[in-house]
C-alpha positions as CSV (number, residue, x, y, z in Angstrom):
1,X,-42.9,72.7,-37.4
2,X,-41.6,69.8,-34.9
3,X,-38.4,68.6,-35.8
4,X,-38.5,65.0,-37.3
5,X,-37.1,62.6,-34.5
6,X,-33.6,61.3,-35.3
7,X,-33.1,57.3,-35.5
8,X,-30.9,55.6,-33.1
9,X,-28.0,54.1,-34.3
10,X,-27.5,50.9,-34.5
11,X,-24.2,50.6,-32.8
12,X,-24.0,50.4,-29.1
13,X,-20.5,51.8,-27.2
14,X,-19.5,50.3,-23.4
15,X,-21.1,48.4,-21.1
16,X,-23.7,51.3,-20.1
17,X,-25.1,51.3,-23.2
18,X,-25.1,47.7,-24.1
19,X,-27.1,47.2,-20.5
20,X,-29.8,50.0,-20.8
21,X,-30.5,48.9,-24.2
22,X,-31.0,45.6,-22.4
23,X,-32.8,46.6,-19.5
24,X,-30.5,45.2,-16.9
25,X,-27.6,46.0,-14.8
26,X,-24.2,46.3,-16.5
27,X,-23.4,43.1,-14.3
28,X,-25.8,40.6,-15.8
29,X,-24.5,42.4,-19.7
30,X,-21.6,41.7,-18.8
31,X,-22.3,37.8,-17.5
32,X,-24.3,37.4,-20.3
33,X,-21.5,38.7,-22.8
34,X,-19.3,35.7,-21.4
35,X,-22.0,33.2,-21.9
36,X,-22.1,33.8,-25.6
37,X,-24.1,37.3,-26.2
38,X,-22.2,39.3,-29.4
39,X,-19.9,41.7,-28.1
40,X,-16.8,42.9,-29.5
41,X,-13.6,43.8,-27.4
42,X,-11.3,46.7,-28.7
43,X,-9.0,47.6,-26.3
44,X,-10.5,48.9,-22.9
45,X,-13.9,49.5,-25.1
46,X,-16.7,47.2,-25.8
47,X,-19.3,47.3,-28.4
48,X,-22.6,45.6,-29.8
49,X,-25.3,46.5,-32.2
50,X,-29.0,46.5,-31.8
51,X,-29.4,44.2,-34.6
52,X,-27.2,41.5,-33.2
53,X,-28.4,41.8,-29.5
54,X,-31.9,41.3,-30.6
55,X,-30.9,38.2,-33.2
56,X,-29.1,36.9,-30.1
57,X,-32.2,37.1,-27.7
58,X,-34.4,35.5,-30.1
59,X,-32.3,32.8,-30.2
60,X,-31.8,32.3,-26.4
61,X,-35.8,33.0,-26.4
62,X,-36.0,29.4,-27.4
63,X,-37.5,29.8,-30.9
64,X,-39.5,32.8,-29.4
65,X,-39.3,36.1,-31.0
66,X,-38.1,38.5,-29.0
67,X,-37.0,42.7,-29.3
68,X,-36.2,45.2,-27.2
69,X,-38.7,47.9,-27.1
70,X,-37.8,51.5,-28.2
71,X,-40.3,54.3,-29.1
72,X,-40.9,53.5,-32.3
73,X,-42.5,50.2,-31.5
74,X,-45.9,49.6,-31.4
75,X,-46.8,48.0,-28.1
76,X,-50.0,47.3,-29.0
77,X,-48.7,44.9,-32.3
78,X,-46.8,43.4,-29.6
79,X,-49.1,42.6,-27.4
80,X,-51.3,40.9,-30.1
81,X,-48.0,39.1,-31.3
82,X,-47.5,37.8,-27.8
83,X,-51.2,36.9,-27.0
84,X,-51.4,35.0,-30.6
85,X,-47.8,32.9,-29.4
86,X,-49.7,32.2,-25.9
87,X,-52.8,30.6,-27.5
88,X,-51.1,28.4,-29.8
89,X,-49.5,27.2,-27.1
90,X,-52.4,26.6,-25.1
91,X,-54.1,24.5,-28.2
92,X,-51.2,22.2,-28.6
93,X,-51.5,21.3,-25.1
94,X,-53.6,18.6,-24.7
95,X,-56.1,18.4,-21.7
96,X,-55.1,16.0,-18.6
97,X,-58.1,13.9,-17.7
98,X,-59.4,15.3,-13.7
């Protein structure tokens, strides 16, 4: 019998983490850490949660939801989610006369 898959924690240690959990180089984490993203300095070590990066992106998504993807998301929920956001959009904008 497989062994169940452990979660990941929730807590993020160091700039290497912080940025692959990001998706970027540990130079734009770090820029974006001193524009306002929630990280917390104890002594030489920094740390961040999953939780509060993702609350933070949403917020600098303007209004957009937005999460990082790890394995147990479903891509194809996101997809729909994304698509739905795209034509609402769309239908708000009215026409231009040609």
């Amino acid at each position: 019998m497989p062994k169940p898959q452990k979660e990941q924690s929730d807590s993020l240690k160091g700039w290497q983490q912080i940025a692959v959990f990001l998706g970027q180089p540990i130079s734009v984490a770090q820029r974006w850490a001193d524009s306002g993203m929630p990280v917390e300095k104890r002594g030489r070590n920094v740390y961040s949660s999953r939780k509060q990066l993702n609350r933070w992106l949403a917020q600098e998504s303007a209004g957009e939801p937005v999460e990082i993807v790890t394995e147990q998301t479903d891509l194809g929920a996101e997809l729909r989610r994304g698509l739905t956001l795209i034509r609402k959009q769309r239908s708000r904008t009215p026409k231009s006369a040609a």
